[in-house]
C-alpha positions as CSV (number, residue, x, y, z in Angstrom):
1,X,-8.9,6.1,-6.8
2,X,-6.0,3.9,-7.9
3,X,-6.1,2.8,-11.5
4,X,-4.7,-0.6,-12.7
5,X,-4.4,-2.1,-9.4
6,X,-4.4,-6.1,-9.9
7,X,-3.5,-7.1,-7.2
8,X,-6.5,-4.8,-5.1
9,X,-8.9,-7.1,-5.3
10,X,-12.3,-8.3,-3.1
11,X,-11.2,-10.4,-0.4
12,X,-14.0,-12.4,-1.7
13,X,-15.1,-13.1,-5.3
14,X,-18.7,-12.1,-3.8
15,X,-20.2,-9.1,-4.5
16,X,-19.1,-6.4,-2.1
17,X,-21.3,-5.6,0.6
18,X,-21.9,-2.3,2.2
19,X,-18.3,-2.1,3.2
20,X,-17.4,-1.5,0.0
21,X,-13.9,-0.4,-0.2
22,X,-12.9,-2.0,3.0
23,X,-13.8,-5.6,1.8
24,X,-10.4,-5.1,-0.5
25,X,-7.0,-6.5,0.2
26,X,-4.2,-4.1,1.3
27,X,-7.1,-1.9,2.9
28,X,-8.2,-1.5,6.6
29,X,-11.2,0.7,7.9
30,X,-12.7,1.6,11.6
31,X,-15.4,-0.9,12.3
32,X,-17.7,0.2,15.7
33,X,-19.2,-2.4,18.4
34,X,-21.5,-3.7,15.9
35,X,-19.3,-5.0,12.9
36,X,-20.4,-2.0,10.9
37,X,-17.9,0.7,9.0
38,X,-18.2,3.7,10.7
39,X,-17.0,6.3,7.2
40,X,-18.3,7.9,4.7
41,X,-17.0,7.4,1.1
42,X,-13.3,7.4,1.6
43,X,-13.2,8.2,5.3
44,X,-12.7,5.9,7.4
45,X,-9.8,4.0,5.8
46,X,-7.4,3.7,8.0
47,X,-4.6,1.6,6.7
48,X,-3.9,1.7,2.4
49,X,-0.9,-1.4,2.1
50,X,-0.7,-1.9,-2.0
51,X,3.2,-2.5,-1.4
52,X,5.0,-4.3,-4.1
53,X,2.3,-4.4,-6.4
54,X,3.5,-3.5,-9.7
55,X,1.7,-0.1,-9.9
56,X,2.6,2.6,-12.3
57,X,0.7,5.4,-12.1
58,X,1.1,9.1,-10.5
59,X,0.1,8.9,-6.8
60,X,-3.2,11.3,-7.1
61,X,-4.6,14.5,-5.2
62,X,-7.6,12.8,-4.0
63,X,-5.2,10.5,-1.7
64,X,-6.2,13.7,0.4
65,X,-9.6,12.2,0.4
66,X,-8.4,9.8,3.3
67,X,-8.9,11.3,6.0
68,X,-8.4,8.5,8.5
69,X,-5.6,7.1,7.1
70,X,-3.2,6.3,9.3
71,X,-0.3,4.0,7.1
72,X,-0.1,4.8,3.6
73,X,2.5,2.0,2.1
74,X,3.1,2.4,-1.6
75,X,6.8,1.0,-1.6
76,X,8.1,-1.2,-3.7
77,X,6.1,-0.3,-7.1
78,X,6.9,2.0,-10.0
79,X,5.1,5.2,-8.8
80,X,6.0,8.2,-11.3
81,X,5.8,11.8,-10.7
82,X,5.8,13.7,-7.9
83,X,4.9,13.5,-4.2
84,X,1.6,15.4,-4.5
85,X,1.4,18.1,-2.0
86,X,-2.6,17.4,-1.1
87,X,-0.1,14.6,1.4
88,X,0.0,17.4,3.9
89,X,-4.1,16.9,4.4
90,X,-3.4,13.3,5.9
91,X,-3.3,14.3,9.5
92,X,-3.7,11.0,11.1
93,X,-0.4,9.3,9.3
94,X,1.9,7.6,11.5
95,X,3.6,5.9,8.8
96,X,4.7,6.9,4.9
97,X,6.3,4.4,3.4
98,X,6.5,5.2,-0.9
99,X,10.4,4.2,-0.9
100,X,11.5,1.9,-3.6
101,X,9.7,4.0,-6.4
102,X,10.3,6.6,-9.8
103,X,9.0,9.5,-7.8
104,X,10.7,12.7,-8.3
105,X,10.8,15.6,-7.5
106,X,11.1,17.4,-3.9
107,X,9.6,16.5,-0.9
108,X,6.9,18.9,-0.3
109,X,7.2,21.3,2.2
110,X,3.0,20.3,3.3
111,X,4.8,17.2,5.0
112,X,6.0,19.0,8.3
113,X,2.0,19.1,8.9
114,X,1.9,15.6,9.8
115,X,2.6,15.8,13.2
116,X,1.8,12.6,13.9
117,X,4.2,11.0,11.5
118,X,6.6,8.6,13.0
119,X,8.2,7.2,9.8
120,X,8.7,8.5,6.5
121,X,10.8,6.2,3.9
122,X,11.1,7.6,0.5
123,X,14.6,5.9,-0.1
124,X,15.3,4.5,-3.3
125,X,13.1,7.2,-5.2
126,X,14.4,10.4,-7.6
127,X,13.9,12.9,-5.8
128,X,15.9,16.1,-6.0
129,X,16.0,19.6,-4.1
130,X,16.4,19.9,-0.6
131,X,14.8,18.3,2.2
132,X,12.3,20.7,4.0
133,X,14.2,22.8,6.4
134,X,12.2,22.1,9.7
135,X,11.8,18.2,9.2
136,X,14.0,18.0,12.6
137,X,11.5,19.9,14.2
138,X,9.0,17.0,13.5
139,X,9.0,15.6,17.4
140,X,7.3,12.3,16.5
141,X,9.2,11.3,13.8
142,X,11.3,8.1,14.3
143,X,12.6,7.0,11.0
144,X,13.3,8.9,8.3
């Protein structure tokens, strides 16, 4: 889903196993009692950390396809385009970090459905417009 990620790599130089994606550095899944992954294709990822990496590249729709996700860190890199509005679909994030980027744009409107969300950084980006008028509404936010 991410292209031109070097530094997302098998923890080990093995082939992967069943766990595919979750066997890669800067990602976290749900395990059950038994050790096994309890998704299917992307669900189940719970945590995406590919902070500082050196990416360039739009962030894409099919982060939607994330489900679980529950920290989505993308700061620190040289993301381009706009925050895609597919976000909104992330219902489990607690925590949206893409600060430290080229993203412009506005934020989308789709981000007062995260309920959950406790911090949201986009500092350091360039975004323009205004910030979506019931973000104070947002009771679980923390950080902003």
């Amino acid at each position: 889903i991410f292209p031109m990620c070097p530094s997302v790599r098998p923890r080990t130089v093995s082939r992967l196993s069943e766990k595919g994606i979750c066997m890669w550095q800067g990602i976290e899944c749900h395990y059950n009692s038994d050790g096994v992954v309890t998704y299917d294709d992307n669900e189940g990822v719970t945590s995406l950390n590919l902070t500082g990496n050196g990416l360039a590249f739009t962030i894409p729709d099919e982060i939607s396809a994330f489900k679980d996700l529950g920290l989505l860190d993308l700061a620190g890199n040289s993301l381009a385009g706009t925050i895609p509005k597919t976000i909104g679909s992330l219902k489990r994030l607690v925590k949206l970090y893409l600060g430290g980027n080229q993203l412009q744009g506005s934020i989308p409107s789709e981000i007062l459905s995260l309920t959950d969300l406790e911090v949201l950084y986009l500092h350091d980006n360039k975004l323009s417009g205004t910030i979506p008028k019931n973000i104070g509404n947002m009771t679980s936010l923390e950080g902003i």
